[in-house]
C-alpha positions as CSV (number, residue, x, y, z in Angstrom):
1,X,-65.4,40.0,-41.2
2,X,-62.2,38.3,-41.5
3,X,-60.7,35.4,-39.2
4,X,-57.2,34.8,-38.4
5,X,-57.5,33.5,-34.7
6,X,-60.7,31.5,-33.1
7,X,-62.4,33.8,-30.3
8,X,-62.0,33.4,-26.5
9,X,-65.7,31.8,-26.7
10,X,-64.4,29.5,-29.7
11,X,-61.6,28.6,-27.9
12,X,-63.2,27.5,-24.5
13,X,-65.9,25.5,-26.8
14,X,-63.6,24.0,-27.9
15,X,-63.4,22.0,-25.1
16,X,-66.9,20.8,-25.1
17,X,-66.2,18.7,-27.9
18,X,-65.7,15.1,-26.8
19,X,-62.1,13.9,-27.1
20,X,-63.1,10.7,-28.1
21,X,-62.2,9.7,-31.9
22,X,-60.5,11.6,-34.5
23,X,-61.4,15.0,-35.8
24,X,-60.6,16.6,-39.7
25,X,-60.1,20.4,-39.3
26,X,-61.8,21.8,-42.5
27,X,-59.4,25.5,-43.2
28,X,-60.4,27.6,-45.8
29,X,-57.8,29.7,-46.7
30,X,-57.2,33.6,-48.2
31,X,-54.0,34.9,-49.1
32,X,-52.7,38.4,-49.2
33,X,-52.0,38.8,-52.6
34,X,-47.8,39.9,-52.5
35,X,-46.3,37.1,-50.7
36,X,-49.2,35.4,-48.6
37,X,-48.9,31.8,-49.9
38,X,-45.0,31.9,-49.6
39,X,-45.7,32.8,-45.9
40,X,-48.2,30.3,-45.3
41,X,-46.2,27.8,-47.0
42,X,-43.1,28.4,-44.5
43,X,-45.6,27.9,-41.6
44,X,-46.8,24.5,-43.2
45,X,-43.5,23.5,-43.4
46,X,-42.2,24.1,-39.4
47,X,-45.9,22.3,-38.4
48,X,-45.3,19.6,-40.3
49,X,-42.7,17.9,-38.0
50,X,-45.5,19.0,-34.8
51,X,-48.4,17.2,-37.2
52,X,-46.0,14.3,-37.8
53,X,-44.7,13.7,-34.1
54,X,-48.5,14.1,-32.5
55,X,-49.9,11.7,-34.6
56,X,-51.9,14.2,-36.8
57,X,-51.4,13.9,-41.3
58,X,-52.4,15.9,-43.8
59,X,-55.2,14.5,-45.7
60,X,-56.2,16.9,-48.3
61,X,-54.5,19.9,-49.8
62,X,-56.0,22.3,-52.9
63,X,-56.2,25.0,-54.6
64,X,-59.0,26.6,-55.2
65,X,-60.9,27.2,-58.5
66,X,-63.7,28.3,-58.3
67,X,-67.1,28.9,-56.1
68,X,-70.2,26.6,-57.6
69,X,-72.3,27.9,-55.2
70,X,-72.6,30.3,-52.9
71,X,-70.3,33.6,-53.1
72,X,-67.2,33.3,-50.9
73,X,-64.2,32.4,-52.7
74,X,-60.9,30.9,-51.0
75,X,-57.4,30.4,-52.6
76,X,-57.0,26.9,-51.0
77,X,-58.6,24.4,-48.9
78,X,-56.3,21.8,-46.6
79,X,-58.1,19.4,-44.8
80,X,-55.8,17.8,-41.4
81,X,-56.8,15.1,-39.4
82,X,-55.7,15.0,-35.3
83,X,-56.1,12.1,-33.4
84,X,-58.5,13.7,-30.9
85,X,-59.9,16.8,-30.1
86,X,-57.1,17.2,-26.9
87,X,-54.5,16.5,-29.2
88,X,-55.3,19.7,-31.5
89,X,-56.0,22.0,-28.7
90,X,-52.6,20.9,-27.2
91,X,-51.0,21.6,-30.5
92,X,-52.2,25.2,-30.6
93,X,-50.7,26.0,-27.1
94,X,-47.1,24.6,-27.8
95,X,-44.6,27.2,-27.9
96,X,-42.8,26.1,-31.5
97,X,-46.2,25.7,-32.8
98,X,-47.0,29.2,-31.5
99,X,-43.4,30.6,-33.4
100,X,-44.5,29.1,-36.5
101,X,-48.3,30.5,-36.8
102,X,-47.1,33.6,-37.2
103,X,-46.5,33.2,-40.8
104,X,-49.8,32.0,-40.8
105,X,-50.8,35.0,-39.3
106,X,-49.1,37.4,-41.7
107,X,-49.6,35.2,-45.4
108,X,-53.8,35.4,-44.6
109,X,-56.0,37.7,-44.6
110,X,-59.0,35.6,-44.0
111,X,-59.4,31.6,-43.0
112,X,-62.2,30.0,-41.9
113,X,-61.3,26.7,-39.6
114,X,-64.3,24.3,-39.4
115,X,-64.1,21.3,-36.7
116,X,-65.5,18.4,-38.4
117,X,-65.9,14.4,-36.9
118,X,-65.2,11.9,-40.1
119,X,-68.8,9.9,-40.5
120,X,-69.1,7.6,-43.5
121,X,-72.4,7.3,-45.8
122,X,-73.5,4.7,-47.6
């Protein structure tokens, strides 16, 4: 079933998470196939200033190429990293941030957006 915008449920979990530390959001991304990336690509560019003044960078952007395993394919994958969890959810609710997802909005027609805590192996 495709995702564009978290659930009331996924939205008031979010707030369970602790707000201590930094988070990556993992997105996994589907176009629509006549303009979609050009779309999503305006959006990326109004956020970035709202990413740059809350503290939050871009940490991975790519395309995607293939599926190894599994059987879901996505068109990109852009990893961004917020400061904390309160951080993120304030982004979401500011009113430029909410006239730029739009284009979000109308390039997709699926996404997946995974909330993920960096831990280091080795």
């Amino acid at each position: 079933m495709p995702s564009l915008l978290p659930t009331e449920e996924q939205f008031q979990n979010i707030h369970t998470v602790s707000d201590q530390g930094e988070l990556v959001m993992v997105n996994l991304l589907c176009f629509k196939p006549e303009g979609g990336e050009a779309l999503y690509e305006k959006y990326s560019q109004l956020i970035y200033p709202i990413l740059k003044r809350i503290g939050a960078r871009v940490i991975y952007y790519g395309s995607g190429v293939m599926t190894f395993i599994g059987d879901e394919y996505w068109d990109a994958v852009l990893l961004v990293e917020y400061p904390s969890r309160s951080v993120f959810v304030q982004m979401v609710q500011d009113p430029e941030y909410l006239r730029a997802s739009k284009y979000r909005e109308e390039g997709l027609i699926d996404s997946r957006l995974y909330v993920t805590r960096p831990q280091w192996m080795g």
